[in-house]
C-alpha positions as a Python dict, from the first residue, in 0.01 Angstrom:
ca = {
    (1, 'X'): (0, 0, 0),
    (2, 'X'): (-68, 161, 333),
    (3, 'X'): (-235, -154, 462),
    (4, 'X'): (73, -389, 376),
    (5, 'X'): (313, -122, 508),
    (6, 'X'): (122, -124, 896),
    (7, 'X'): (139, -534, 806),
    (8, 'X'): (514, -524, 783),
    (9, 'X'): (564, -269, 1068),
    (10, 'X'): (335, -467, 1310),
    (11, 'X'): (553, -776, 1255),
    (12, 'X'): (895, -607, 1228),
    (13, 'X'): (806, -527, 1574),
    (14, 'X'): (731, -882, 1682),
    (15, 'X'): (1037, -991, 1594),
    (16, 'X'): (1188, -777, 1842),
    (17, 'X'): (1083, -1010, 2085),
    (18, 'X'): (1147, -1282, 1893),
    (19, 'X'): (965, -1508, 1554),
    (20, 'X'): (540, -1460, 1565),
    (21, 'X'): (297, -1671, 1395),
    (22, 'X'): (82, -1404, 1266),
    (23, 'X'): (-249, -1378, 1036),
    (24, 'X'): (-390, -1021, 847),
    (25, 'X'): (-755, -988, 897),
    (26, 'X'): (-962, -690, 815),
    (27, 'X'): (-1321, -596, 1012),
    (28, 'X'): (-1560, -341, 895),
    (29, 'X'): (-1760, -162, 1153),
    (30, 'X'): (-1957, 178, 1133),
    (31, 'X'): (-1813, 524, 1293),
    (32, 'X'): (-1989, 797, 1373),
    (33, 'X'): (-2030, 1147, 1264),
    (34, 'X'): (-1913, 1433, 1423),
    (35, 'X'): (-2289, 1557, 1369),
    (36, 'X'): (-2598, 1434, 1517),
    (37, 'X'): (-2907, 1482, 1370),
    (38, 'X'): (-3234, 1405, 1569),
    (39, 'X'): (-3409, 1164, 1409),
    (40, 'X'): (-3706, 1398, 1372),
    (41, 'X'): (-3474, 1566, 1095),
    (42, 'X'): (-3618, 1314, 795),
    (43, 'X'): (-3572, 1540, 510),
    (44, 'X'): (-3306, 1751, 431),
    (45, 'X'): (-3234, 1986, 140),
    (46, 'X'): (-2847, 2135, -2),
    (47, 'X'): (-2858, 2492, -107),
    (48, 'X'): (-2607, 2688, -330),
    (49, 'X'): (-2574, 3042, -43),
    (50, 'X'): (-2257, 3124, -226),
    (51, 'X'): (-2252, 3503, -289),
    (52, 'X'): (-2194, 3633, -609),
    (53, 'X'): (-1855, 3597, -703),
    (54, 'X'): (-1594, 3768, -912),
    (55, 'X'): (-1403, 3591, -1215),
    (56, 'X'): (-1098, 3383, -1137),
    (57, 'X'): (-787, 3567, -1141),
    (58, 'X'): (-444, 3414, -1205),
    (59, 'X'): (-215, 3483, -939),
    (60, 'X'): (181, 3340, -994),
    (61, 'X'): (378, 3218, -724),
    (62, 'X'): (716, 3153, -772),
    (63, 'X'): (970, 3011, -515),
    (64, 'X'): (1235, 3168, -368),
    (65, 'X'): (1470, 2876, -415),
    (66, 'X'): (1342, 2589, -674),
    (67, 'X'): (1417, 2224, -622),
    (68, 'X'): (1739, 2131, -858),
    (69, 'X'): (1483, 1874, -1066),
    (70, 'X'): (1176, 2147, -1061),
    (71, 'X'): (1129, 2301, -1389),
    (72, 'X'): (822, 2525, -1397),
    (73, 'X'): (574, 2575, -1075),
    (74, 'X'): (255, 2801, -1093),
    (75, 'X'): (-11, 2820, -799),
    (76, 'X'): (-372, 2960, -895),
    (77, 'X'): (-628, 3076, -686),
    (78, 'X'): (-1001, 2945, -784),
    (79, 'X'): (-1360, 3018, -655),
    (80, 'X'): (-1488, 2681, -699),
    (81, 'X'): (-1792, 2588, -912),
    (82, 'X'): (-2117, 2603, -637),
    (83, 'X'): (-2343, 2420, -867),
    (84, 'X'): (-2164, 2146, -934),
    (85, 'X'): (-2077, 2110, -530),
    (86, 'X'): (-2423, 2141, -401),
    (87, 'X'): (-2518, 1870, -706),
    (88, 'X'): (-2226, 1687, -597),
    (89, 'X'): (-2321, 1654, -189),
    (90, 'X'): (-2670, 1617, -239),
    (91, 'X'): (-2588, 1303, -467),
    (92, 'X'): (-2353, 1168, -214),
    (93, 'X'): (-2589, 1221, 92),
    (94, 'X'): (-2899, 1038, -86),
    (95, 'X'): (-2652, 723, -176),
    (96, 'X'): (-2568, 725, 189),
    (97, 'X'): (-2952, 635, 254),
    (98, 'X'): (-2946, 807, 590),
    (99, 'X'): (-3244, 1042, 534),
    (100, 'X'): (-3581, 968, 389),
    (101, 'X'): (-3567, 1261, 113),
    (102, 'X'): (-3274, 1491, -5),
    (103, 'X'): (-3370, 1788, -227),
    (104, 'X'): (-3175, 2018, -433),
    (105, 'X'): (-3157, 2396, -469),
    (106, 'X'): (-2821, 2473, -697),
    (107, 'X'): (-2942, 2763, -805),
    (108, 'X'): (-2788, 3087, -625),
    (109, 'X'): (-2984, 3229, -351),
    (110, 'X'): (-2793, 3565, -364),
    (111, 'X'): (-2802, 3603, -753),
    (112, 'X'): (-3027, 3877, -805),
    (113, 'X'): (-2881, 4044, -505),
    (114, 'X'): (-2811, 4448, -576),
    (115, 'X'): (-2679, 4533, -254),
    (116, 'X'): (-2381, 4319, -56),
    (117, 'X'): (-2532, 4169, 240),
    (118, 'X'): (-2390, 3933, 463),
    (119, 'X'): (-2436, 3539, 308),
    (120, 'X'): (-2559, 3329, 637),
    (121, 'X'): (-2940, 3303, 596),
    (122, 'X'): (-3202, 3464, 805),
    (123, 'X'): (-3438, 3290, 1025),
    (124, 'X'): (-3674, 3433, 792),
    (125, 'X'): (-3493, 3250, 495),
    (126, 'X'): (-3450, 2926, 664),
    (127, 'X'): (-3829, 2927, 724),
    (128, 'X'): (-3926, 2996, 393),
    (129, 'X'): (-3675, 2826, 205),
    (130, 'X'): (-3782, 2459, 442),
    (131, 'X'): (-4154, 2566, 365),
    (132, 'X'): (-4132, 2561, -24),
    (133, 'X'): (-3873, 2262, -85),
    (134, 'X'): (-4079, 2046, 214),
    (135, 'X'): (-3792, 1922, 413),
    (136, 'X'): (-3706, 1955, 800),
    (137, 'X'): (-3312, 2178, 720),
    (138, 'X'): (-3093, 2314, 514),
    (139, 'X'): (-2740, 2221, 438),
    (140, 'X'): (-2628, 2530, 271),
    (141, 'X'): (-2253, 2605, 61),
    (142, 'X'): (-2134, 2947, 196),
    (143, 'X'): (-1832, 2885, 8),
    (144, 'X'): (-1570, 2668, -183),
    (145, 'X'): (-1202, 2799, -220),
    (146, 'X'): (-918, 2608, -427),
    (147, 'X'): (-586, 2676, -421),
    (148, 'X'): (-407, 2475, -751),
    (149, 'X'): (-10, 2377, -764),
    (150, 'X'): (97, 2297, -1096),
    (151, 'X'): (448, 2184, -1115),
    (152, 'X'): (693, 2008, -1411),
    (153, 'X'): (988, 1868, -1290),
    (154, 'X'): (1276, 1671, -1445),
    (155, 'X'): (1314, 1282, -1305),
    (156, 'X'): (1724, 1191, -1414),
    (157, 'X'): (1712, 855, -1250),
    (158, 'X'): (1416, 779, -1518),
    (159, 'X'): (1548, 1046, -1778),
    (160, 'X'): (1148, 1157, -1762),
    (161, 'X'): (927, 1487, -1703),
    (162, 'X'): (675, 1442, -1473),
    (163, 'X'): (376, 1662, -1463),
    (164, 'X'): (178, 1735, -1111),
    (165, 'X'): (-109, 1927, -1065),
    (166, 'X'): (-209, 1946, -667),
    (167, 'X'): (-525, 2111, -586),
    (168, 'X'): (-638, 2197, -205),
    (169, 'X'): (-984, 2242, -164),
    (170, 'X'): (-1185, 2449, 72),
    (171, 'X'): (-1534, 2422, 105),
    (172, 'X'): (-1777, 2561, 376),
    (173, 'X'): (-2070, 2434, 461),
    (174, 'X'): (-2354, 2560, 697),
    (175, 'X'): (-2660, 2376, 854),
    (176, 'X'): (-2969, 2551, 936),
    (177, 'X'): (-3284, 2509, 1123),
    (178, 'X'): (-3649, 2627, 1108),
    (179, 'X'): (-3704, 2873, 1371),
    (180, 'X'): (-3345, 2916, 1485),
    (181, 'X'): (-3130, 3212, 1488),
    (182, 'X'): (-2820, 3119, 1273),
    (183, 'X'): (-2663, 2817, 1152),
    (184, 'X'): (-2713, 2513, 1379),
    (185, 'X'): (-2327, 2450, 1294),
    (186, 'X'): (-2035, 2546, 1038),
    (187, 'X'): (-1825, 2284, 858),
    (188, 'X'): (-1478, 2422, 740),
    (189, 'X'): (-1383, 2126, 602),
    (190, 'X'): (-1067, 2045, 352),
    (191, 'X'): (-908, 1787, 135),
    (192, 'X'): (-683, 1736, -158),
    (193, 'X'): (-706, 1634, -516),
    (194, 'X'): (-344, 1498, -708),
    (195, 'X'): (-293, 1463, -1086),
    (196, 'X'): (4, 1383, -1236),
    (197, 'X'): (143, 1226, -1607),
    (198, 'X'): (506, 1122, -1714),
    (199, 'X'): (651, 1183, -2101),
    (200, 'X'): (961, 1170, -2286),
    (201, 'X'): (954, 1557, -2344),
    (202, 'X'): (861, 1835, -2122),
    (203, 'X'): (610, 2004, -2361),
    (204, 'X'): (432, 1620, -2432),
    (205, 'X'): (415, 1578, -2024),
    (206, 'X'): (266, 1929, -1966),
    (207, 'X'): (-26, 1867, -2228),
    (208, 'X'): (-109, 1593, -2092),
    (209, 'X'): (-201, 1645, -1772),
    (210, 'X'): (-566, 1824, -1676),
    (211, 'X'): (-623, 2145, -1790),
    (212, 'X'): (-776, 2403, -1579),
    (213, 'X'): (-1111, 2376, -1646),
    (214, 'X'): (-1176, 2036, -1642),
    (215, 'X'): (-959, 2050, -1284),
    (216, 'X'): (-1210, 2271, -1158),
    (217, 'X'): (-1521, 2042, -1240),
    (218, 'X'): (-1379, 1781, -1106),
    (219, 'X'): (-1223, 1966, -771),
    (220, 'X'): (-1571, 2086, -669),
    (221, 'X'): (-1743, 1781, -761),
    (222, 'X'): (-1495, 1634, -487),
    (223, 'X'): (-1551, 1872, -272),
    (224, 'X'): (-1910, 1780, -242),
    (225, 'X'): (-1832, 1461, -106),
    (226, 'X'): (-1592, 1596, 143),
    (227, 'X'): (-1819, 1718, 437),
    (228, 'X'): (-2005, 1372, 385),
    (229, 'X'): (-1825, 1199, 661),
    (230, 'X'): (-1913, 1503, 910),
    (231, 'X'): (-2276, 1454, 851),
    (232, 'X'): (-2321, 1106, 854),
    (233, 'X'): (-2190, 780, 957),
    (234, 'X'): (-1987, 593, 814),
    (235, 'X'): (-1838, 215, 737),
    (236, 'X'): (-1475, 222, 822),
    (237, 'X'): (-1217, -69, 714),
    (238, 'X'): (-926, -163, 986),
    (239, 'X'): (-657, -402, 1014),
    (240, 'X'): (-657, -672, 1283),
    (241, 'X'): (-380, -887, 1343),
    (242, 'X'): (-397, -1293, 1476),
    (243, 'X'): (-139, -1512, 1649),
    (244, 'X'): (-179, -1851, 1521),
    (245, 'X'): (126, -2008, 1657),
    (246, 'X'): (305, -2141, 1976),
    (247, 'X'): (34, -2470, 2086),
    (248, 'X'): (-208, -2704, 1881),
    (249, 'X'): (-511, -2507, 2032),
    (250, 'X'): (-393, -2173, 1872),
    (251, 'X'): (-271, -2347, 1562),
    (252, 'X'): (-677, -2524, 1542),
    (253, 'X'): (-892, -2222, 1647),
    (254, 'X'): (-685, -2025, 1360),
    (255, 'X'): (-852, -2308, 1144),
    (256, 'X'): (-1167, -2162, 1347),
    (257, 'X'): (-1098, -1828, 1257),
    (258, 'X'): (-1128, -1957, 873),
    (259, 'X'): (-1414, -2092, 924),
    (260, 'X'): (-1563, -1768, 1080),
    (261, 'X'): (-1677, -1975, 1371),
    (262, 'X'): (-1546, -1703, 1622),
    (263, 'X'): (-1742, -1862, 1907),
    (264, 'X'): (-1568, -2228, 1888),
    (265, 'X'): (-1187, -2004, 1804),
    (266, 'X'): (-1284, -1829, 2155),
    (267, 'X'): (-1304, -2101, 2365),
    (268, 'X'): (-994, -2277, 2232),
    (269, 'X'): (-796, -1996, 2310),
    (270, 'X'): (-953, -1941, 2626),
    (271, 'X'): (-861, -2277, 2731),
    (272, 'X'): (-485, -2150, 2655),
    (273, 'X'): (-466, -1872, 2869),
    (274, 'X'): (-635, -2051, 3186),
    (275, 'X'): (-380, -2344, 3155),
    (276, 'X'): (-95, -2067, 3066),
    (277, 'X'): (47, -1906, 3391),
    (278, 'X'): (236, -1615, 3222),
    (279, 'X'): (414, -1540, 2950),
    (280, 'X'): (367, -1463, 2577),
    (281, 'X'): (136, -1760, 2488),
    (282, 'X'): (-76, -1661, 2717),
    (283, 'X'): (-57, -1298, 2592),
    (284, 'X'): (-118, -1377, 2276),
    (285, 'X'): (-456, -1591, 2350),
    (286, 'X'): (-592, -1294, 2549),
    (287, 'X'): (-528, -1055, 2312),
    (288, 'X'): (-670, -1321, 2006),
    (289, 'X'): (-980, -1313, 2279),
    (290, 'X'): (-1002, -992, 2247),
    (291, 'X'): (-1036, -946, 1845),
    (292, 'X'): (-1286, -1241, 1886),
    (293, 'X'): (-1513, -1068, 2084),
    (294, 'X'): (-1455, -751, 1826),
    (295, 'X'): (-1569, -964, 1606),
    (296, 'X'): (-1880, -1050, 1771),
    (297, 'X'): (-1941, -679, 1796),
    (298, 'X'): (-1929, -684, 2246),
    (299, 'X'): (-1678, -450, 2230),
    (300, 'X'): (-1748, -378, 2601),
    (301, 'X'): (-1623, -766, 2636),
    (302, 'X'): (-1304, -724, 2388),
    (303, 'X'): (-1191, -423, 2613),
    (304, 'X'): (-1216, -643, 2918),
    (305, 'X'): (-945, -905, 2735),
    (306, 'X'): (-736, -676, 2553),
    (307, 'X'): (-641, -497, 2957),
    (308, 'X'): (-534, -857, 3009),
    (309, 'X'): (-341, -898, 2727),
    (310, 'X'): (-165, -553, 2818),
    (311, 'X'): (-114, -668, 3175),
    (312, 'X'): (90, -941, 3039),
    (313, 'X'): (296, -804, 2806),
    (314, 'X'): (349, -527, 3073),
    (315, 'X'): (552, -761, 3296),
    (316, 'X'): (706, -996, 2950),
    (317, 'X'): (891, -619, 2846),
    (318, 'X'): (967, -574, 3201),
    (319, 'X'): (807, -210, 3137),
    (320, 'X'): (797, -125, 3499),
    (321, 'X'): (1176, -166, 3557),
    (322, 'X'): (1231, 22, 3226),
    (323, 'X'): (1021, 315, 3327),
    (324, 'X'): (1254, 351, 3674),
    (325, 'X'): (1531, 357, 3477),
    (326, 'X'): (1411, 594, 3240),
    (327, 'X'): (1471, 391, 2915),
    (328, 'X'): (1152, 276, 2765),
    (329, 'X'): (1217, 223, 2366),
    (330, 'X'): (994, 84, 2151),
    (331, 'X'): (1249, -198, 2020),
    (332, 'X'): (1234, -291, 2403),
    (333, 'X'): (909, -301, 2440),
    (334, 'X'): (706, -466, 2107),
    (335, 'X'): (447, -697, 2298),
    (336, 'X'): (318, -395, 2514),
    (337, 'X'): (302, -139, 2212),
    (338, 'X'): (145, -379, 2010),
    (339, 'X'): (-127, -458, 2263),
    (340, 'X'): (-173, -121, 2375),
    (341, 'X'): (-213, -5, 1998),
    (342, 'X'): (-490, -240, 1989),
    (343, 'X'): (-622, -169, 2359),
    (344, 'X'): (-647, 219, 2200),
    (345, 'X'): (-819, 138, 1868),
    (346, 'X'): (-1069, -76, 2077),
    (347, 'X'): (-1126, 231, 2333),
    (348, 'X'): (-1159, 475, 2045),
    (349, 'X'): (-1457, 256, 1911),
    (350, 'X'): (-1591, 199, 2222),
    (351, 'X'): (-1619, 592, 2290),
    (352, 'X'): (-1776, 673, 1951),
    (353, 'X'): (-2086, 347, 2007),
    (354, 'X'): (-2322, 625, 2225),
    (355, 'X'): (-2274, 861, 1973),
    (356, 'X'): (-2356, 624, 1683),
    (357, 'X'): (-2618, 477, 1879),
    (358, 'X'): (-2819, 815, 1900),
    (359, 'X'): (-2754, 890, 1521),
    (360, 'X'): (-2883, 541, 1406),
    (361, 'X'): (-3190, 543, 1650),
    (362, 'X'): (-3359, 639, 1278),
    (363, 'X'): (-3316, 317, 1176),
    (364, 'X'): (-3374, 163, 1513),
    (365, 'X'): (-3009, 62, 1565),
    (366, 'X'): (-3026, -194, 1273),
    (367, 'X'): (-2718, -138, 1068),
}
């Protein structure tokens, strides 16, 4: 859904300017984490550090002023399950095939505690704990919070109950290293869960959704996969959009483009925008250019067209003159804000390539 919405809004805002010949593509490329791990850091182990924890407690809240179609709402407060996350994130991280060995530890580190202490480990800990499960750190839980709306509500226009059962989840995570005082970093992370069934009667539609326990298993088996895309890179799929009208050379390197022969699509539209002075043709086989040499993965290259691209829409929108006069609006101005959207998406990719570089040197960069 998302993906055809930003479809629909990209050419609504074309045809501002007037009719566009454009193509939906999508590229996959790899982003990185917000974590980097030296690659000395081979194997890695997930640890349950919760502390020990008192039974869930049912706590109501009730609004001050329902919606006119809400029925029943009830929010609960849960400690998660800690087995089932650390089971849960050490399963997700060995799929990811980033390190060469991921051990497990779900049982509690502080259950036979008698006395309260703080939960962050000890250096002492860290070393004895890497020492007995062979592996260079620890990613331990310090703890998983969830916070459950369950609501029933009355839908007139479809003269049904709908059920919804909303659960925010909370997890914190901590990474630690051998001879280091204190966690190497903290990961407060959080995420969402939804749930909801439709019936003909309001006691039908509220058995049928999840029950409490089975919510829980299955909230902090998600929220083991949550702090994933801190700790490790990942694949990300984007939209790219392609002009593909307004000359025979754009109309055949589309056919190009088809044929995922970028190289032969490039220097058709190349040949465009040298025998283009200005104007949107010309814009539009920069900014094609541009995705080509995306693409090809020289971003560095892609960057260089897409500032053309922007130049020339620039002076199409006449943004200058608006800017004087102090009435820039994005109806006025679709060309530039659909270049520069692009121009920012490449620049956000460029800026993350050193950082993904260093985190893949494991592999030596081949990914």
């Amino acid at each position: 859904m998302t993906k055809h919405w930003n479809f629909l809004l990209f050419c609504c805002i074309l045809l501002f300017g007037g009719c566009q010949s454009v193509e939906q593509l999508s590229i996959d490329y790899m982003v990185p984490a917000e974590i980097s791990f030296p690659s000395t850091l081979k194997r890695v182990a997930v640890v349950n550090n919760m502390p020990s924890i008192p039974d869930n407690q049912l706590i109501v809240d009730e609004p001050k002023e329902k919606d006119k179609a809400e029925i029943t709402r009830q929010t609960k407060y849960y400690n998660g399950n800690p087995q089932i996350v650390v089971e849960s994130l050490a399963e997700a991280i060995a799929q990811e095939n980033y390190f060469d060995l991921v051990a497990i530890c779900d049982s509690a580190l502080r259950a036979n505690d008698i006395i309260l202490r703080e939960s962050t480990l000890s250096k002492e800990e860290v070393e004895e704990l890497t020492e007995s499960l062979d592996v260079d750190f620890l990613i331990a839980l310090e703890n998983i919070q969830i916070r459950s709306l369950r609501k029933i509500e009355y839908q007139p226009q479809w003269g049904v109950y709908e059920a919804t059962l909303d659960a925010k989840i909370y997890p914190t995570f901590k990474i630690y290293l051998p001879k280091r005082n204190g966690p190497m970093v903290t990961i407060n992370a959080n995420d969402s869960i939804f749930w909801e069934r439709f019936g003909q009667s309001m006691s039908y539609t509220s058995s049928q959704l999840i029950d409490d326990k089975k919510m829980l298993e299955e909230a902090s088996e998600f929220a083991g996969t949550i702090p994933v895309k801190h700790l490790l890179p990942q694949w990300k799929t984007v939209d790219r959009y392609l002009f593909t009208g307004g000359s025979v050379n754009m109309r055949d390197a589309a056919v190009f483009v088809h044929e995922e022969n970028w190289d032969r699509a490039i220097e058709l539209w190349k040949q465009t925008y040298e025998k283009k002075k200005k104007g949107k043709i010309k814009m539009h086989a920069a900014y094609n250019v541009a995705l080509g040499y995306e693409m090809k993965d020289s971003i560095n290259t892609a960057e260089e067209w897409a500032l053309k691209a922007q130049e020339i829409a620039y002076d199409i929108d006449k943004v200058d003159n608006k800017k004087k006069q102090n009435t820039v609006d994005i109806s006025e101005v679709p060309n530039y804000l659909v270049v520069t959207r692009y121009l920012n998406e490449l620049q956000e990719r460029k800026a993350g390539l050193i950082r993904l570089d260093v985190q893949m040197q494991r592999f030596k960069n081949d990914f």
